[in-house]
C-alpha positions as CSV (number, residue, x, y, z in Angstrom):
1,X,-6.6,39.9,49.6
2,X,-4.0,37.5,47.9
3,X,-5.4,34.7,49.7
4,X,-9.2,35.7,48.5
5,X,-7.7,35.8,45.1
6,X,-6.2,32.1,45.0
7,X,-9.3,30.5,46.6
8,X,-11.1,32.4,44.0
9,X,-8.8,30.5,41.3
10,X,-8.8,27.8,42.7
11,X,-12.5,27.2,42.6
12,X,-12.2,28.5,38.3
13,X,-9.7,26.0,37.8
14,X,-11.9,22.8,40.0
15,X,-15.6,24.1,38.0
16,X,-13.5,23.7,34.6
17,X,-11.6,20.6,35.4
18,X,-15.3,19.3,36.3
19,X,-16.8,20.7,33.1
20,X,-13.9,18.9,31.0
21,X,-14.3,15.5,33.1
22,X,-17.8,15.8,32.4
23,X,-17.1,16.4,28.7
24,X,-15.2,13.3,28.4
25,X,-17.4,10.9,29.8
26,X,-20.7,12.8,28.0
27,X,-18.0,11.8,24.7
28,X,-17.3,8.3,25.7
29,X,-20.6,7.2,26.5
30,X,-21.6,9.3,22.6
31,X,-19.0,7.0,20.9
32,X,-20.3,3.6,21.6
33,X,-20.7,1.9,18.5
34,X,-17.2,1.6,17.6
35,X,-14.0,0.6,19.5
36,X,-10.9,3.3,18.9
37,X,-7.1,1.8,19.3
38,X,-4.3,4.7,19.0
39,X,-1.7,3.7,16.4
40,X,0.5,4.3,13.6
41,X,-0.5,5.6,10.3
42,X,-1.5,2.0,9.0
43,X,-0.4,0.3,6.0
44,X,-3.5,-1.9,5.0
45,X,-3.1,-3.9,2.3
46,X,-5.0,-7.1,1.0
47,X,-2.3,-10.3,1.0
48,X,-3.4,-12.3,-2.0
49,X,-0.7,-15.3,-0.7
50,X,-2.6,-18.3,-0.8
51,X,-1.1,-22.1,-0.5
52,X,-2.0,-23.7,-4.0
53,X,0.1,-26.1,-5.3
54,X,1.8,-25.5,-8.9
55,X,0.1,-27.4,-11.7
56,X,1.7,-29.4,-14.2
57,X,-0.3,-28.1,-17.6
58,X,0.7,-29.7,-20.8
59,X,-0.3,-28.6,-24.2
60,X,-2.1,-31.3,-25.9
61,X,-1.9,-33.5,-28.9
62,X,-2.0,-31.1,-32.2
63,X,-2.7,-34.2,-33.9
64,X,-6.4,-34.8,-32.2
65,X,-7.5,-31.1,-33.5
66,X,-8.4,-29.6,-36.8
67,X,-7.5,-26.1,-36.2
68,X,-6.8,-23.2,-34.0
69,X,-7.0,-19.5,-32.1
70,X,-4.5,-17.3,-30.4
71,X,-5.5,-15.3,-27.3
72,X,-3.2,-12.7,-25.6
73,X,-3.4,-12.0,-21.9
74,X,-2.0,-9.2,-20.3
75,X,-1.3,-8.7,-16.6
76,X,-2.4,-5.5,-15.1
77,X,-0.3,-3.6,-12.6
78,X,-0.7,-5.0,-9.3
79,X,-0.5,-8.6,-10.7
80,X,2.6,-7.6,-13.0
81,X,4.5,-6.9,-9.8
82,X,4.3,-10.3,-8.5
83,X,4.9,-12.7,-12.0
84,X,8.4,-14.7,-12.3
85,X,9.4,-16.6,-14.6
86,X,7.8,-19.6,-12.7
87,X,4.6,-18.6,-13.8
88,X,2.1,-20.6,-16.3
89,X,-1.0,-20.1,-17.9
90,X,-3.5,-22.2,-19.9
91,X,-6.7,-22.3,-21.5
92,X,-9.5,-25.2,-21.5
93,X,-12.2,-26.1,-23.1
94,X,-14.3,-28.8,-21.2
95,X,-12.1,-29.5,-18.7
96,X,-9.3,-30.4,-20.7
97,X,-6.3,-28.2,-21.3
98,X,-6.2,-26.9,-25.0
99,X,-3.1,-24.8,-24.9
100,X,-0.8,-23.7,-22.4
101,X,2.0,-20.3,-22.9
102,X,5.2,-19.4,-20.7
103,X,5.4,-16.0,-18.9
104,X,6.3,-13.5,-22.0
105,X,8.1,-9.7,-20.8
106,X,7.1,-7.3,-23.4
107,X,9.6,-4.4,-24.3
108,X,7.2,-1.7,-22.6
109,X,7.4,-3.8,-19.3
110,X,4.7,-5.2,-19.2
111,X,4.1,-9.0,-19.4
112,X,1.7,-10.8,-20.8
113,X,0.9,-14.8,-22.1
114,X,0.4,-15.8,-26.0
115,X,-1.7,-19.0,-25.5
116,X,-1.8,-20.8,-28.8
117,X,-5.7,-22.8,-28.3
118,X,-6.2,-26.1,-30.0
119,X,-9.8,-27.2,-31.4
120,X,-12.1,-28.8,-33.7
121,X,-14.0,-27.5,-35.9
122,X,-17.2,-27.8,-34.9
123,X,-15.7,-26.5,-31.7
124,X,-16.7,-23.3,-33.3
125,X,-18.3,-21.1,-29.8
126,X,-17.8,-22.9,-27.4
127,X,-16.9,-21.5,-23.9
128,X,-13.3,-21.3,-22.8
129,X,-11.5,-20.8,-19.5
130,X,-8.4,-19.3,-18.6
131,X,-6.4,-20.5,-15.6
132,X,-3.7,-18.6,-14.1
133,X,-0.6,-19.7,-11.9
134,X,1.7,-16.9,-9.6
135,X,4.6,-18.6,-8.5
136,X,5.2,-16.3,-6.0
137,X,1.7,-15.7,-4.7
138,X,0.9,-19.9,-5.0
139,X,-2.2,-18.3,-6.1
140,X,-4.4,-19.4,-9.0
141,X,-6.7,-17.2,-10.9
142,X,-10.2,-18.9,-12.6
143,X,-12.0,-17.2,-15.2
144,X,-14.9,-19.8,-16.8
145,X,-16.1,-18.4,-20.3
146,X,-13.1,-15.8,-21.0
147,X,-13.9,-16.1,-24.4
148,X,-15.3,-18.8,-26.7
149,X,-13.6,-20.3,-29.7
150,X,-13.0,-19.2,-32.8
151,X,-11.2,-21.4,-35.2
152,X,-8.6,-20.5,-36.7
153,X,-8.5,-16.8,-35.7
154,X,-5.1,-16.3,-36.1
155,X,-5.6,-12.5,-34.8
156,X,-4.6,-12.3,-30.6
157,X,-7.6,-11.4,-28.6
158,X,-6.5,-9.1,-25.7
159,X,-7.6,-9.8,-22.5
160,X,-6.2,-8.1,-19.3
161,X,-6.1,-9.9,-16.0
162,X,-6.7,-8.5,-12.7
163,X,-5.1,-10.3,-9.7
164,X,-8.6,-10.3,-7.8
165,X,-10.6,-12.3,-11.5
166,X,-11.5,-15.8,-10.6
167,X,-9.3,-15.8,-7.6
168,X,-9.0,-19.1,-5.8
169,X,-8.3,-17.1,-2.4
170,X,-10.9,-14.8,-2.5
171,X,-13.4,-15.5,-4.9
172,X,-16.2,-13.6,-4.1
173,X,-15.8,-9.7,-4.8
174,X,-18.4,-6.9,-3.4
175,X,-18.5,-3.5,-3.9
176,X,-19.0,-1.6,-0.7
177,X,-19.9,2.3,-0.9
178,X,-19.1,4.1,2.6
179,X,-20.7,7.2,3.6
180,X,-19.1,9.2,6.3
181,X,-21.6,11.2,8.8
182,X,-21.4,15.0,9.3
183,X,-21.0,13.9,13.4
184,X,-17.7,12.2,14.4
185,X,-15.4,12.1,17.0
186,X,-12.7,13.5,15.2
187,X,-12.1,16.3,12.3
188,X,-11.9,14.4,8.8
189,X,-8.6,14.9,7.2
190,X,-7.0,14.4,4.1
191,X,-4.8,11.6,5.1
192,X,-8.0,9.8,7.1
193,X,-7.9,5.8,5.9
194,X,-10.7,3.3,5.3
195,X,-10.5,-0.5,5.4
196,X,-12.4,-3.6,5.6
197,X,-11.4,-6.4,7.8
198,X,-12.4,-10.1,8.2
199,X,-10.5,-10.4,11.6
200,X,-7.6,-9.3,11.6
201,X,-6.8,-9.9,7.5
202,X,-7.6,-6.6,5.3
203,X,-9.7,-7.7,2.7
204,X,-10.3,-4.0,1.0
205,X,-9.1,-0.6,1.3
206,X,-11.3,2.2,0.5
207,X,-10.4,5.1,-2.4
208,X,-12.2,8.7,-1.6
209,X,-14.1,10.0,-4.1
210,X,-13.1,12.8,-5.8
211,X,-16.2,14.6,-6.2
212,X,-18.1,13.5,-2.8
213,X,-15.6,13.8,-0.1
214,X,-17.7,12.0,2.3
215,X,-18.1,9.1,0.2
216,X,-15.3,6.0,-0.1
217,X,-15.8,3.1,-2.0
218,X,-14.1,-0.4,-1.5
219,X,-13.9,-3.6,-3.2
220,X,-13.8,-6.2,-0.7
221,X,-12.5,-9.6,-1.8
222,X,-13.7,-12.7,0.5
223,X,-15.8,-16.0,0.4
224,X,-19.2,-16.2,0.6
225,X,-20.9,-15.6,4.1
226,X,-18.2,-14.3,5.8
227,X,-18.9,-11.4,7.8
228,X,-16.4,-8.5,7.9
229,X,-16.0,-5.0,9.8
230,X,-15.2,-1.7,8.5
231,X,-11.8,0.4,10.0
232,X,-11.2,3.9,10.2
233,X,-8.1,5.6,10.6
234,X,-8.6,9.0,12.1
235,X,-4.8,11.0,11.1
236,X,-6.5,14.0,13.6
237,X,-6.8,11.3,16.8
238,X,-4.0,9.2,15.6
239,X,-5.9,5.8,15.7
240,X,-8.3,3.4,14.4
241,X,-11.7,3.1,14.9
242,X,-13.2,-0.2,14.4
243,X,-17.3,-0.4,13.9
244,X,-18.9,-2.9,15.7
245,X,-21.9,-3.0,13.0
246,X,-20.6,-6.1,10.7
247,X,-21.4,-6.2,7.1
248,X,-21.7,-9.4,5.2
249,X,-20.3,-10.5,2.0
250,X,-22.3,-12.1,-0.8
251,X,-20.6,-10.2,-4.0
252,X,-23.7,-7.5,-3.9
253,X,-23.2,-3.8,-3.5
254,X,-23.4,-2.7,-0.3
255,X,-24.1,1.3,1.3
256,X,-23.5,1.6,4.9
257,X,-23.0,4.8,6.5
258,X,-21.0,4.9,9.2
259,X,-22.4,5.0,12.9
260,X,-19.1,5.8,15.5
C-alpha cells in the first residue's frame, strides 16, 4: 500500500513539474519583444558632463554704446547644484558680447547672474542671447532670442535657467509619454522605474503620473536622429527590461505603449 502511495506521488509531483516547465517556456516565448537583465534597484540619471572648453568673455567698450538694460538670471535647482565660482555668463547681441556677470549667491541660496547689457539706441528690439558656462559640468548652455533689448531699462528682467535650455550636449529635447499595458510579465509596483537610453548613456528618466498610474512621461535630451530605447525596471522581478522597439528623437512628442 505504501509503495502504491509513493508511485502515486511521484507521478503528482512529475505531471506538475511538467505543467510548470511548460509554463515557463509558454512565458518565455510570450515575452519576446524585450530583453530582461536581473539587477540592482538602478540609479539612472542623465550625466550632463560634456568637454567644452572655458571661454574668455569680456565686457565691451561702454564707450561705443549710448545706453543700457539689466537682465537677471536665475539658476534652477538641478543647475544650482553644480555652479562654482568658476562660472560665467554673458549676453550678445549679433554675435558680439554686450555684457558679461560673475556667478552671484543670493541670501535664500539660490544663485543667480546680474548681466549689465550694453547697446545703442536704435538697438531698441533686437534679439539677444544668453550664453552659459558650468565650470564643473564644462558644459555650455545657448539660448538665441532670451529676450530682446530694451534701452535703458534699468528694471532686472527675471529669467530662470534650466540645465537642459540651449544645451551644447544635448540640444535637442522631446517629450516622450509612456503607456504601460494591462499584460506584463511582472506585477506593477510602486517603486517600478522608467528610463530612456541611447546605448548605454541615460538620456531621461520617466516621472508617474499622479492621476493615470499607467502613464509615465519623460523628457529625453539627445541630438537629432539618434535613436534611443526605453528601460524598465520591474522592483517585483528585480531587473530591467529593455524594449527592443527603438524610438527616435527629433524634439517631437512621442506616445509609445509598451510591448514586453
Amino acid at each position: 500500500m505504501k509503495q502504491i502511495k509513493l508511485i502515486m506521488m511521484i507521478a503528482v509531483l512529475t505531471v506538475a513539474w511538467g505543467c510548470s516547465s511548460d509554463d515557463e517556456e509558454n512565458n518565455k516565448e510570450k515575452w519576446t519583444n524585450s530583453i530582461y537583465v536581473p539587477c540592482d534597484e538602478p540609479t539612472w540619471a542623465v550625466d550632463w558632463t560634456a568637454a567644452d572648453s572655458k571661454p574668455s568673455w569680456q565686457n565691451p567698450d561702454p564707450t561705443l554704446y549710448d545706453s543700457n538694460m539689466f537682465c537677471l538670471v536665475q539658476l534652477d535647482e538641478e543647475l544650482k547644484e553644480y555652479s562654482s565660482e568658476n562660472d560665467i555668463m554673458a549676453m550678445f547681441m549679433g554675435g558680439k558680447c554686450r555684457g558679461v556677470s560673475a556667478r552671484n549667491p543670493l541670501s535664500d541660496g539660490n544663485v543667480a547672474f546680474l548681466l549689465h547689457v550694453k547697446g545703442k539706441g536704435s538697438e531698441s528690439g533686437e534679439p539677444l542671447e544668453l550664453r552659459y558656462y558650468c565650470d564643473k559640468l564644462h558644459h555650455t548652455n545657448i539660448l538665441p532670442d532670451i529676450t530682446t533689448y530694451v534701452p535703458n531699462n534699468i528694471t532686472p528682467t527675471l529669467k530662470i535657467l534650466r540645465i537642459e535650455d540651449g544645451s551644447s550636449k544635448y540640444p535637442v529635447s522631446t517629450t516622450l509619454t509612456v503607456v504601460i499595458p494591462k499584460e506584463l510579465p511582472f506585477t506593477v509596483n510602486d517603486n517600478d522605474k522608467v528610463a530612456v537610453f541611447v546605448g548605454e548613456e541615460c538620456r531621461g528618466v520617466g516621472q508617474r503620473e499622479a492621476d493615470i498610474k499607467d502613464r509615465w512621461q519623460i523628457s529625453v535630451y539627445g541630438k537629432a536622429g539618434e535613436t534611443a530605447q526605453i528601460r524598465y525596471y520591474s522592483a517585483e522581478k528585480k531587473g530591467a527590461y529593455t524594449l527592443l522597439k527603438t524610438v527616435e528623437l527629433k524634439g517631437e512628442p512621442i506616445t509609445e505603449t509598451l510591448t514586453f
